[in-house]
C-alpha positions in Angstrom: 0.0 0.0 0.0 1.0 3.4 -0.4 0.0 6.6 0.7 -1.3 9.8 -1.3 -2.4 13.3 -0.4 -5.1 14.4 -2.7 -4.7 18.1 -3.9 -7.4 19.6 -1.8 -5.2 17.9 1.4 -1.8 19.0 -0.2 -3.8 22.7 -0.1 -5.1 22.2 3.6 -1.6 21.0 4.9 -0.2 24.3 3.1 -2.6 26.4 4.3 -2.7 25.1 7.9 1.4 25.1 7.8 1.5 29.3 6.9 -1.8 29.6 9.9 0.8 27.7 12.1 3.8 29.7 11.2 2.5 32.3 11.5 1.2 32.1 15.1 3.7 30.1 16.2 7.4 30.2 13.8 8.5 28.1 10.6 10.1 25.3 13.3 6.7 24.6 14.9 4.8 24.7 11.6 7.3 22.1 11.1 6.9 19.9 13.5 2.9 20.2 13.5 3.1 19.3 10.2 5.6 16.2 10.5 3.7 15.1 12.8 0.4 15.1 11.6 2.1 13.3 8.3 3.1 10.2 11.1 -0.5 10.2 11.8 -1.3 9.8 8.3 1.6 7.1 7.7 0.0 4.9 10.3 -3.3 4.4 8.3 -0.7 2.2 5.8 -1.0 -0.3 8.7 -4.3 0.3 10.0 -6.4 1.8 7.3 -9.4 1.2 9.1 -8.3 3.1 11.8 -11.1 6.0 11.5 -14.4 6.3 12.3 -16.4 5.4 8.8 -18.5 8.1 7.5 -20.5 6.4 4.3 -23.2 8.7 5.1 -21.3 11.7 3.7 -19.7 9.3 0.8 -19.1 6.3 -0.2 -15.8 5.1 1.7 -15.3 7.9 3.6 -13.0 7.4 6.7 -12.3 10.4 9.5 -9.4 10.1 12.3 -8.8 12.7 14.6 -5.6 14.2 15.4 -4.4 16.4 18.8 -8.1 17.5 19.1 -7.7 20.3 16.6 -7.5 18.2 12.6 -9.5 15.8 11.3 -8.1 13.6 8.7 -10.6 12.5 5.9 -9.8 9.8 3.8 -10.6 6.6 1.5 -8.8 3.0 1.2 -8.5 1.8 -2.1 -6.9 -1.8 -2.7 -3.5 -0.6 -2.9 -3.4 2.8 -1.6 -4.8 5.3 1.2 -6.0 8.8 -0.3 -6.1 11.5 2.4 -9.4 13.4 1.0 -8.9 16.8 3.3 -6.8 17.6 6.3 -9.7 19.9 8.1 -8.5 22.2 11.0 -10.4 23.4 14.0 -13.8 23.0 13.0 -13.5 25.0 9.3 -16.1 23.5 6.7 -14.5 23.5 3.9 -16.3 25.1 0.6 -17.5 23.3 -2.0 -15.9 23.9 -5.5 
């Protein structure tokens, strides 16, 4: 299996990297970021890790992470897609 950040999660993790830095410095931004990447390496060996959320589409997996992200995502037979990284309780647009 392998892991892949969709574009809209590339674009959160950007996004939620400058919020970071900017509050807080480039090294913590770092580090929040590296870590919440772990996170998402750890769904290689349990994928079904996250709460399932079919009832918002078809698939759909959410995990939490340091009470602030959730992590959506979908399993696929050889891969995990991170959908959207969604920080502190933003709902993201549609578009």
């Amino acid at each position: 299996m392998r892991l892949e950040f969709s574009p809209e999660a590339r674009r959160d993790l950007f996004e939620l990297s400058a919020l970071i830095a900017a509050d807080g410095g480039a090294q913590r931004a770092l580090a929040y970021i590296d870590r919440l990447e772990r996170r998402c390496a750890v769904l290689l060996t349990f994928p079904q890790a996250g709460t399932s959320r079919g009832d918002l589409r078809r698939g759909l997996r959410v995990l939490g992470f340091e009470r602030r992200v959730v992590i959506a995502y979908v399993v696929r037979a050889d891969r995990v897609v991170v959908q959207r990284v969604l920080y502190g309780g933003r709902v993201p647009v549609a578009g």
